[in-house]
C-alpha positions as CSV (number, residue, x, y, z in Angstrom):
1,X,5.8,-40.9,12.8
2,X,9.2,-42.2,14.6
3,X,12.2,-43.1,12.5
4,X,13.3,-46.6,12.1
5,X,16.5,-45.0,14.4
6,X,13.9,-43.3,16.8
7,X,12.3,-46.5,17.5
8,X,15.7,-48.9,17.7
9,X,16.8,-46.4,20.3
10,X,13.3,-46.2,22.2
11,X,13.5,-50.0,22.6
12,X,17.1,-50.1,23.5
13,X,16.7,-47.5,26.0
14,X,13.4,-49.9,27.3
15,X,15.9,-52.8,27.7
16,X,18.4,-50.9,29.1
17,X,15.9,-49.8,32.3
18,X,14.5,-53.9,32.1
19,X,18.1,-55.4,33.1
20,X,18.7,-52.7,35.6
21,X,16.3,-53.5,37.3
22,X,16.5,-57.3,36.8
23,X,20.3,-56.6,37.9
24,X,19.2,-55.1,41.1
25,X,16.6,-57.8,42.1
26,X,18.2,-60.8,41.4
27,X,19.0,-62.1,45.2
28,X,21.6,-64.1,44.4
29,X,20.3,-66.3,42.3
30,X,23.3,-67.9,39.8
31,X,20.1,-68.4,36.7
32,X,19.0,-65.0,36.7
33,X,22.7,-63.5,37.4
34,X,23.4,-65.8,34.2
35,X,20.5,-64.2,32.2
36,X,21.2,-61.1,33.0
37,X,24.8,-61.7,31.9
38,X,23.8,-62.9,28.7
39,X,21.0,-60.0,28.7
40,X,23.6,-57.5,28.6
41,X,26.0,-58.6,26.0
42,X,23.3,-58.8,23.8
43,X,22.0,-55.7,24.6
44,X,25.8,-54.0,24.3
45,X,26.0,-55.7,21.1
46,X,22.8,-54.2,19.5
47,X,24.0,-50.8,20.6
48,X,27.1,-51.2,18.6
49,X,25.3,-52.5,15.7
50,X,23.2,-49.0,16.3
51,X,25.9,-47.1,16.0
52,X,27.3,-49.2,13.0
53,X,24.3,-48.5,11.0
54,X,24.4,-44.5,11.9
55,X,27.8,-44.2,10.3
56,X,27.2,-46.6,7.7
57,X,23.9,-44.3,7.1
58,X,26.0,-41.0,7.2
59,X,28.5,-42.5,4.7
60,X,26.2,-43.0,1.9
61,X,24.6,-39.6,2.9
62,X,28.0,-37.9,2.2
63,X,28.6,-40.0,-1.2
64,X,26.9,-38.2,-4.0
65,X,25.4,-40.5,-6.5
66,X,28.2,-40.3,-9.2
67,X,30.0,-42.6,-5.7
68,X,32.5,-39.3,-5.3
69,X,32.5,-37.7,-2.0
70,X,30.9,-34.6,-1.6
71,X,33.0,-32.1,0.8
72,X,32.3,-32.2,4.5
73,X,31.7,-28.4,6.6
């Protein structure tokens, strides 16, 4: 079974390939040039929230339970 991570970045990974390709077909048209804007900020935004949760993830991984933190290799 995927992780919750393996999943977020399968689906990210499928948007990613959906706007570049509605990037490169969009013949000039100023709504879909707009959506696609708008398409990938959001898309850039979830990627950072991605990454936000990994490192808040690996932060509470290297706190022990007593809240002191354990030494890193």
């Amino acid at each position: 079974m995927a992780t919750k991570a393996e999943t977020s970045s399968r689906h990210l990974g499928a948007a990613r390939e959906l706007l570049d390709e509605l990037e490169q077909n969009q013949n000039g048209d100023p709504q879909t040039k707009a959506t696609a804007a708008i398409a990938h900020s959001i898309l850039v935004l979830a990627e950072q929230v991605a990454v936000a949760r990994v490192l808040m993830v690996s932060d509470a991984v290297s706190t022990g339970t007593n809240g002191e933190t354990t030494p890193q290799a």
